[in-house]
DRENLODREN-444808 format. One record per residue: residue in three letters; chain; x, y, z of N, C-alpha, C, CB in turn. Coordinates in nm, 3 decimals, decimal comma. Glycine has a CB too. Layout:
! residues N
type->Ala; mol->A; n.u->X; n.v->Y; n.w->Z; ca.u->X; ca.v->Y; ca.w->Z; c.u->X; c.v->Y; c.w->Z; cb.u->X; cb.v->Y; cb.w->Z
...
END
This chain:
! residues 73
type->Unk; mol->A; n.u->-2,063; n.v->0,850; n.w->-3,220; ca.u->-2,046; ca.v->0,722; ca.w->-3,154; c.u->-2,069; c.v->0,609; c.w->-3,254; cb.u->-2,141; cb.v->0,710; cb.w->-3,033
type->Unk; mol->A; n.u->-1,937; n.v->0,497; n.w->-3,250; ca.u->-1,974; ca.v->0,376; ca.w->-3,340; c.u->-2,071; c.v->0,287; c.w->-3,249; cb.u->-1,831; cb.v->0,285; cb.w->-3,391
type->Unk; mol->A; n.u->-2,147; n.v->0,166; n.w->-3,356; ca.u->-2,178; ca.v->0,046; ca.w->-3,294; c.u->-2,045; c.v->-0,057; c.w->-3,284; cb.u->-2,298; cb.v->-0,015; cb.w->-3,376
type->Unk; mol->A; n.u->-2,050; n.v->-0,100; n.w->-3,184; ca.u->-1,923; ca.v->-0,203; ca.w->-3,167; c.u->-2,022; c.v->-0,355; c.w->-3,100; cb.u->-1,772; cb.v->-0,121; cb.w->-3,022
type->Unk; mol->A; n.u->-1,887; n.v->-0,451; n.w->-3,145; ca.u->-1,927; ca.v->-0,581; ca.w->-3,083; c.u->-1,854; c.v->-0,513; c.w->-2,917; cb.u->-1,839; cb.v->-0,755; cb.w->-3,176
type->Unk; mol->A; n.u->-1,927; n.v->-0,604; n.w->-2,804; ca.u->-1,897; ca.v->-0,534; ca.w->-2,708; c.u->-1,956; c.v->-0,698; c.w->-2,590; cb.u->-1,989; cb.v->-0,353; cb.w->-2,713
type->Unk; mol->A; n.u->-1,832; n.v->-0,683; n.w->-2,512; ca.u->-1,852; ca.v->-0,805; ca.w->-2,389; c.u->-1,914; c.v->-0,751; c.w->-2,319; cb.u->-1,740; cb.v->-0,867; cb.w->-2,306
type->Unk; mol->A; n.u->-2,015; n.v->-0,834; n.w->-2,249; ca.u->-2,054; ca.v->-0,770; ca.w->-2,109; c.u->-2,060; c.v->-0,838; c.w->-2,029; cb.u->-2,158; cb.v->-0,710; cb.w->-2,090
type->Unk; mol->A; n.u->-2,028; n.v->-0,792; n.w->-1,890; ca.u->-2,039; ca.v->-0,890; ca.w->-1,774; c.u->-2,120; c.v->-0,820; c.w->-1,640; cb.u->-1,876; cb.v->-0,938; cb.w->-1,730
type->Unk; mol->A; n.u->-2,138; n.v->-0,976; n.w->-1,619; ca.u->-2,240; ca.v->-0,931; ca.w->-1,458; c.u->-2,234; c.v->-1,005; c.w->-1,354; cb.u->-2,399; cb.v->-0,934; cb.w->-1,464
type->Unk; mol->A; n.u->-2,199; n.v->-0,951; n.w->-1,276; ca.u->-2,192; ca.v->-1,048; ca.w->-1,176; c.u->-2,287; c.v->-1,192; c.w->-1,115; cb.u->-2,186; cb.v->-0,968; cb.w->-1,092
type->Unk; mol->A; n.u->-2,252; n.v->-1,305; n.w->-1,126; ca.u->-2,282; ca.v->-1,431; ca.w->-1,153; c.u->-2,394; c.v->-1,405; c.w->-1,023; cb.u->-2,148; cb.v->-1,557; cb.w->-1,152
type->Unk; mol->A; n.u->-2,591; n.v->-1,488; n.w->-1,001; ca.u->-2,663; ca.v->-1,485; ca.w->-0,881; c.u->-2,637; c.v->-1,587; c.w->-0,803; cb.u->-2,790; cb.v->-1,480; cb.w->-0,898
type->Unk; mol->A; n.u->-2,534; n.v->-1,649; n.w->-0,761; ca.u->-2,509; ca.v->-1,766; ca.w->-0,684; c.u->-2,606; c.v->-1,789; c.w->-0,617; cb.u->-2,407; cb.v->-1,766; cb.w->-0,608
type->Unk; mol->A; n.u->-2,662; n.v->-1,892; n.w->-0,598; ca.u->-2,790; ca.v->-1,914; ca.w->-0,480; c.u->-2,714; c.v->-2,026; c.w->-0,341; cb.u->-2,962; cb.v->-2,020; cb.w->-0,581
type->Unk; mol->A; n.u->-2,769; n.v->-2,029; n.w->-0,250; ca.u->-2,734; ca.v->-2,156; ca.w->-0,153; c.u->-2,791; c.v->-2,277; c.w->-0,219; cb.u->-2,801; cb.v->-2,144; cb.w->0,004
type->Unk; mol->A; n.u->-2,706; n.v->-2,369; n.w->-0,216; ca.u->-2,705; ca.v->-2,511; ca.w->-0,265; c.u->-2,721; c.v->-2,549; c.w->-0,414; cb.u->-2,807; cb.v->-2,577; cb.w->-0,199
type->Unk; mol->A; n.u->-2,635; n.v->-2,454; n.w->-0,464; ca.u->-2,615; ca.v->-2,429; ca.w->-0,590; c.u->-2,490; c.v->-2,528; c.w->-0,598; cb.u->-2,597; cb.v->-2,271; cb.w->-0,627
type->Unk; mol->A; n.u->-2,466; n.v->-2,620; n.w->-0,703; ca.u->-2,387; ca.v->-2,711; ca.w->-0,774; c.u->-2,304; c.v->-2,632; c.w->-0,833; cb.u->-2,451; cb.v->-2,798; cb.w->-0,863
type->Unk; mol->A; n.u->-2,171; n.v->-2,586; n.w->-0,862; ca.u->-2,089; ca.v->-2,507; ca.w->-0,952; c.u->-2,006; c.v->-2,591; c.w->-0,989; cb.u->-2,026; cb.v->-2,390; cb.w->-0,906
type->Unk; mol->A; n.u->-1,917; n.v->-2,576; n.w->-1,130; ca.u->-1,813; ca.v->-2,586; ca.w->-1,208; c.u->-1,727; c.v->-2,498; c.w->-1,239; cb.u->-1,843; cb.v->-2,618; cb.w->-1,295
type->Unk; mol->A; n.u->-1,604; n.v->-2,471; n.w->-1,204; ca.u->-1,543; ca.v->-2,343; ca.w->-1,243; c.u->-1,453; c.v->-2,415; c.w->-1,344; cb.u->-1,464; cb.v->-2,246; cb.w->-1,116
type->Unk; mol->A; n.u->-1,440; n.v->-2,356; n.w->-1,447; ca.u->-1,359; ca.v->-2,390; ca.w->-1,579; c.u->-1,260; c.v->-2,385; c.w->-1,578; cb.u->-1,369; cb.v->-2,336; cb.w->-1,676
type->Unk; mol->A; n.u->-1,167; n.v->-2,298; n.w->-1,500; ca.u->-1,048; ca.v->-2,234; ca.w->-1,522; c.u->-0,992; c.v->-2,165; c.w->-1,435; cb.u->-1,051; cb.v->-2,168; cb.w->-1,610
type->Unk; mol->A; n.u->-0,861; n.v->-2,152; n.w->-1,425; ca.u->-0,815; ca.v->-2,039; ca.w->-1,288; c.u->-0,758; c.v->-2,134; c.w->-1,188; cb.u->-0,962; cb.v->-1,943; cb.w->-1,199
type->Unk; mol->A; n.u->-0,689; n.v->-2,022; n.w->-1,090; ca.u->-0,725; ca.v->-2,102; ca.w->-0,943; c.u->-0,828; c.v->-2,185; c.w->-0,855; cb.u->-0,721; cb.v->-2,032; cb.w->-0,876
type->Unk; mol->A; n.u->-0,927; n.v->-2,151; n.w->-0,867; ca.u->-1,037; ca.v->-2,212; ca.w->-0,817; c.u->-1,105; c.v->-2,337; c.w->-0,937; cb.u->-1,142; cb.v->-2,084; cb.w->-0,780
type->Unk; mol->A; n.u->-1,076; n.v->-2,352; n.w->-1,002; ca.u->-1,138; ca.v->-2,459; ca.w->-1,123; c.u->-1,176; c.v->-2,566; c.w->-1,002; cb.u->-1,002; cb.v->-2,534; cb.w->-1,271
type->Unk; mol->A; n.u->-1,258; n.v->-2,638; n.w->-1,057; ca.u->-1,323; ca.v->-2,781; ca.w->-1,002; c.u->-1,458; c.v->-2,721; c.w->-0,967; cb.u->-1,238; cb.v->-2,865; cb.w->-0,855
type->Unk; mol->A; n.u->-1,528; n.v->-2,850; n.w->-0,883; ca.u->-1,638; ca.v->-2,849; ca.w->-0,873; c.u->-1,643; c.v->-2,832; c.w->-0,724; cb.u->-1,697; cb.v->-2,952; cb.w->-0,938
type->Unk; mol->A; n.u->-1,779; n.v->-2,733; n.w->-0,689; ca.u->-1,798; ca.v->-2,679; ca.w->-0,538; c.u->-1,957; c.v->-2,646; c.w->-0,556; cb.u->-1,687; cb.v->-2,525; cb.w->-0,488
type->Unk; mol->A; n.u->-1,979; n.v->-2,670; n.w->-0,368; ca.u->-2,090; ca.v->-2,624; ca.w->-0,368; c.u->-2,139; c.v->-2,537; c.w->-0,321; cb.u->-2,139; cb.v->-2,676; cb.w->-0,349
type->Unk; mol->A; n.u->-2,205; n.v->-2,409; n.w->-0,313; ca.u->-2,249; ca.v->-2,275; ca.w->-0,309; c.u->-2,312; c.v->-2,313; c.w->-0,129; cb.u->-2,380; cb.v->-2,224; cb.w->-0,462
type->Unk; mol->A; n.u->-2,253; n.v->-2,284; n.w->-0,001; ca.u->-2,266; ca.v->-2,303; ca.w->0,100; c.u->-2,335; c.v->-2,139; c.w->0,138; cb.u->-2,134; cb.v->-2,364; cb.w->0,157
type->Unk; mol->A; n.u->-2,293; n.v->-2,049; n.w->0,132; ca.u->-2,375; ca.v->-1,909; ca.w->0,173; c.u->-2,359; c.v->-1,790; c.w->0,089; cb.u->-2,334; cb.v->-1,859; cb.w->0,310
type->Unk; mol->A; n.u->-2,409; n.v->-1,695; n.w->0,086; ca.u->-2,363; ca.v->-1,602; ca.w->-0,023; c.u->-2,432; c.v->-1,480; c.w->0,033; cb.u->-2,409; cb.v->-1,644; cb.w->-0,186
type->Unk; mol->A; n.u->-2,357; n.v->-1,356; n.w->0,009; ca.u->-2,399; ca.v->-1,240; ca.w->0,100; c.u->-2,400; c.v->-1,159; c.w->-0,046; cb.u->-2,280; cb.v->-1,181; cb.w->0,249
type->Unk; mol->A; n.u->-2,383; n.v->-1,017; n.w->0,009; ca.u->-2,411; ca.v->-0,913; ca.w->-0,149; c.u->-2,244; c.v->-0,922; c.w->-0,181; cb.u->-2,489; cb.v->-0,690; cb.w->-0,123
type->Unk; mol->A; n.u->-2,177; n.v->-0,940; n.w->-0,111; ca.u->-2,021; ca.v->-0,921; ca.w->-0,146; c.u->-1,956; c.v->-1,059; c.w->-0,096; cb.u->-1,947; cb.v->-0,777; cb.w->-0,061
type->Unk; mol->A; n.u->-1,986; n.v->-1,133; n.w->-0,055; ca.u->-1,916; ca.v->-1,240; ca.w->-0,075; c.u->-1,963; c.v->-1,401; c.w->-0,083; cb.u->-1,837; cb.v->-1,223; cb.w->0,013
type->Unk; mol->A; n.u->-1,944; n.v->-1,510; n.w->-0,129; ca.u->-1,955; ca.v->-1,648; ca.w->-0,166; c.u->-1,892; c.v->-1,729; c.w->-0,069; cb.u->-1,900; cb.v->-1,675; cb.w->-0,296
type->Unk; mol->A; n.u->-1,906; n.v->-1,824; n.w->-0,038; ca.u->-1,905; ca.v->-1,921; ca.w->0,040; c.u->-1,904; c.v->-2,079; c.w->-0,007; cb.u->-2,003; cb.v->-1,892; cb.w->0,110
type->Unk; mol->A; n.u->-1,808; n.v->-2,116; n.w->-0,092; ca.u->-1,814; ca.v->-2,241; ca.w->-0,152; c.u->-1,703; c.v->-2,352; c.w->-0,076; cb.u->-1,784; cb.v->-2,216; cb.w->-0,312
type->Unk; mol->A; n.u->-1,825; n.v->-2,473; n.w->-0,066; ca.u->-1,775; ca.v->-2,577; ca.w->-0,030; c.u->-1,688; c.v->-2,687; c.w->-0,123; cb.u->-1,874; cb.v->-2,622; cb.w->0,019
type->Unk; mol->A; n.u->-1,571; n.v->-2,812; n.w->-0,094; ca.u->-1,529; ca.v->-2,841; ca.w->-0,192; c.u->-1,591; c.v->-2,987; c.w->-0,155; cb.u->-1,381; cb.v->-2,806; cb.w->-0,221
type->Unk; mol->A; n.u->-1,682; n.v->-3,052; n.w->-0,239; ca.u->-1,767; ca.v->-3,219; ca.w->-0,225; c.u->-1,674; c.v->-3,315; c.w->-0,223; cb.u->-1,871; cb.v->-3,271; cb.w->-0,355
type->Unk; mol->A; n.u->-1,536; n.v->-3,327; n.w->-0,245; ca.u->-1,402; ca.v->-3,370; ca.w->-0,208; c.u->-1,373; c.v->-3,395; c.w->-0,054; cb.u->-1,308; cb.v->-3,266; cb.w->-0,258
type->Unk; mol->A; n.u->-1,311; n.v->-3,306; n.w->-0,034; ca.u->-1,203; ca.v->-3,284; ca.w->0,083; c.u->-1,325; c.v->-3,161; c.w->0,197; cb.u->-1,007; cb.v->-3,184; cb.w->-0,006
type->Unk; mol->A; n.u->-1,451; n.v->-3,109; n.w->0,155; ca.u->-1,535; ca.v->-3,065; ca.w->0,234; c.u->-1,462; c.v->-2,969; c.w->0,328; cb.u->-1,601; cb.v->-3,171; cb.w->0,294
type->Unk; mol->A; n.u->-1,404; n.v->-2,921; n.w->0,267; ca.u->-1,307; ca.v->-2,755; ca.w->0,233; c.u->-1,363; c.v->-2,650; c.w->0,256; cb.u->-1,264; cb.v->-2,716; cb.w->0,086
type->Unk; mol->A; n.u->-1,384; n.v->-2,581; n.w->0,335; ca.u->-1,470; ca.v->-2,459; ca.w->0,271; c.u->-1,448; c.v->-2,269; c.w->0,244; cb.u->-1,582; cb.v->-2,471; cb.w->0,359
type->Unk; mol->A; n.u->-1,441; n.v->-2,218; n.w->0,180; ca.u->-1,387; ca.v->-2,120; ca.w->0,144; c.u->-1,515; c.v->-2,007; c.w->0,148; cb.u->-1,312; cb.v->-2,151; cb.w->0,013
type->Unk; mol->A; n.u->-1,450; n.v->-1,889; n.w->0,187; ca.u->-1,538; ca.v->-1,787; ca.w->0,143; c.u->-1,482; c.v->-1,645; c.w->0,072; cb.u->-1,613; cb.v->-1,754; cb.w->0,263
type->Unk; mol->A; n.u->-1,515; n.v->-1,650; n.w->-0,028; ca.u->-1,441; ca.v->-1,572; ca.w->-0,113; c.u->-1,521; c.v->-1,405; c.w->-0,147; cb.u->-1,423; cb.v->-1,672; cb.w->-0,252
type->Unk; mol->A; n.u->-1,467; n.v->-1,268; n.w->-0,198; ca.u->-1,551; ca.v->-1,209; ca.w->-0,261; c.u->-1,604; c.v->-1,246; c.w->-0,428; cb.u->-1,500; cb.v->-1,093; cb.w->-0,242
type->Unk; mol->A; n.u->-1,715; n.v->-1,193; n.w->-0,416; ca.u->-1,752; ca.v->-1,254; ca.w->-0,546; c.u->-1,670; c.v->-1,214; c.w->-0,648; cb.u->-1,883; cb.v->-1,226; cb.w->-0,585
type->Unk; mol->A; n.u->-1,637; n.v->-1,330; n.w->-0,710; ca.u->-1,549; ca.v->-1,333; ca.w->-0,838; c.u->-1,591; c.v->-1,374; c.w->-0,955; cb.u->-1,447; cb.v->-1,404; cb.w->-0,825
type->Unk; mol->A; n.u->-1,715; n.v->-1,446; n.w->-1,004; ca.u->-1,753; ca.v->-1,504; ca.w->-1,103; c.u->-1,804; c.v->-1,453; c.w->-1,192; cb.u->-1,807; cb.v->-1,575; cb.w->-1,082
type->Unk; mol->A; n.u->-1,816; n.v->-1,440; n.w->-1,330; ca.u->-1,926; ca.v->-1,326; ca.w->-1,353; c.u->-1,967; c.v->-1,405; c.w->-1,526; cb.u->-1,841; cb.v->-1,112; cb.w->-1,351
type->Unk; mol->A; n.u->-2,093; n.v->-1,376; n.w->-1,534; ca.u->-2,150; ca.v->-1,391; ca.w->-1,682; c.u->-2,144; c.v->-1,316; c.w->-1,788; cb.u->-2,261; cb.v->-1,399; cb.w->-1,685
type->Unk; mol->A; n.u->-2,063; n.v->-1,379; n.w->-1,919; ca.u->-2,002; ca.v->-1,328; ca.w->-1,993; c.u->-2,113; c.v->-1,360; c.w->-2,138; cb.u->-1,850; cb.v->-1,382; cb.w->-1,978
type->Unk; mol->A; n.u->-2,132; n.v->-1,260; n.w->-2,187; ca.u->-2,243; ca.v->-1,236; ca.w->-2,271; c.u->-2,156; c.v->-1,088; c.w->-2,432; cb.u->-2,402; cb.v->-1,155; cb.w->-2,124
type->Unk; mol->A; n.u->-2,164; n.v->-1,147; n.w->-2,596; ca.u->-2,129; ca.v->-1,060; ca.w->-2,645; c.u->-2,282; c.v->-1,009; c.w->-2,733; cb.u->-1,997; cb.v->-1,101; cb.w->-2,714
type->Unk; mol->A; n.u->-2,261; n.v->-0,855; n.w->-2,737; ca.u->-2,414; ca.v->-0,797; ca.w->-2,810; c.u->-2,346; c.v->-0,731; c.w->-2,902; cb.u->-2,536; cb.v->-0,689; cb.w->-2,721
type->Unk; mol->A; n.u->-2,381; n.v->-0,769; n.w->-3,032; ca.u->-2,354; ca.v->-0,686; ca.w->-3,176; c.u->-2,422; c.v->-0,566; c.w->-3,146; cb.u->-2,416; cb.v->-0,756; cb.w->-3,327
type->Unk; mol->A; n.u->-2,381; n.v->-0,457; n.w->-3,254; ca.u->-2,409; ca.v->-0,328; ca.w->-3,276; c.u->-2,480; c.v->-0,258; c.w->-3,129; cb.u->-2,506; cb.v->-0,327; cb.w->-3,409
type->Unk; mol->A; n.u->-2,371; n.v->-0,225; n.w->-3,035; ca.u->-2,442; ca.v->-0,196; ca.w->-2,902; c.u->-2,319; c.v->-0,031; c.w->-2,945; cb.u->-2,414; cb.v->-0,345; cb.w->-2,714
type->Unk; mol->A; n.u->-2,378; n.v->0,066; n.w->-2,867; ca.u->-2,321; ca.v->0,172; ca.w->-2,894; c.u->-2,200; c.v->0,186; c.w->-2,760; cb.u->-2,439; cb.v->0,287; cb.w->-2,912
type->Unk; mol->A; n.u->-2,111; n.v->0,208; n.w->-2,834; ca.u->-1,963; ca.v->0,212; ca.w->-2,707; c.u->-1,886; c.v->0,351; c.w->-2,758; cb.u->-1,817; cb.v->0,038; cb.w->-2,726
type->Unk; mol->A; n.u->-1,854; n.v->0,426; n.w->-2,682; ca.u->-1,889; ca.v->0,377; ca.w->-2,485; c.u->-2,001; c.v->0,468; c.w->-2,512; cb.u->-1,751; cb.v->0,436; cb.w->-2,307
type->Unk; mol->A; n.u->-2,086; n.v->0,376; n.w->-2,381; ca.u->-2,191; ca.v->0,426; ca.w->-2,356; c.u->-2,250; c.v->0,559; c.w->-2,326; cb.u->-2,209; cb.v->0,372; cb.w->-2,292
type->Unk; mol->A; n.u->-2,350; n.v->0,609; n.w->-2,354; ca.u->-2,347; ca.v->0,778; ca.w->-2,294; c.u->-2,388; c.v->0,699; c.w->-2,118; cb.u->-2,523; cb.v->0,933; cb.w->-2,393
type->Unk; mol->A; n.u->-2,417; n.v->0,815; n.w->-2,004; ca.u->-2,469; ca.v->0,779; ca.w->-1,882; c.u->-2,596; c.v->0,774; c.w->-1,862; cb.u->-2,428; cb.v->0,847; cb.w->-1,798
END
């Protein structure tokens, strides 16, 4: 097994009354975190007071040098 540079992601902890920015995508702009379950989000739009509930889609993107890929289990 090599060490590789290697992305990792995790699913984002949204809290209630959480302020968000989405960067990019369909959903880009700014919303506010109205409810959140284990599988799905609930964001409001501080605009037009919109509100959507989506499955979670967001996730934290993090790179770690010399991590061993692929992983054993």
């Amino acid at each position: 097994m090599e060490n590789e540079k290697i992305s990792v992601f995790r699913t984002f902890p949204f809290h209630k009354d959480q302020k968000i920015h989405i960067e990019n995508g369909p959903r880009r702009g700014d919303w506010l975190v109205v409810g959140v379950s284990d599988r799905k989000v609930r964001l409001r739009c501080p605009v037009s007071l919109r509100e959507f509930e989506w499955d979670l889609f967001c996730y934290y993107a993090e790179e770690q040098q010399d991590r061993e890929w692929p992983q054993k289990d």
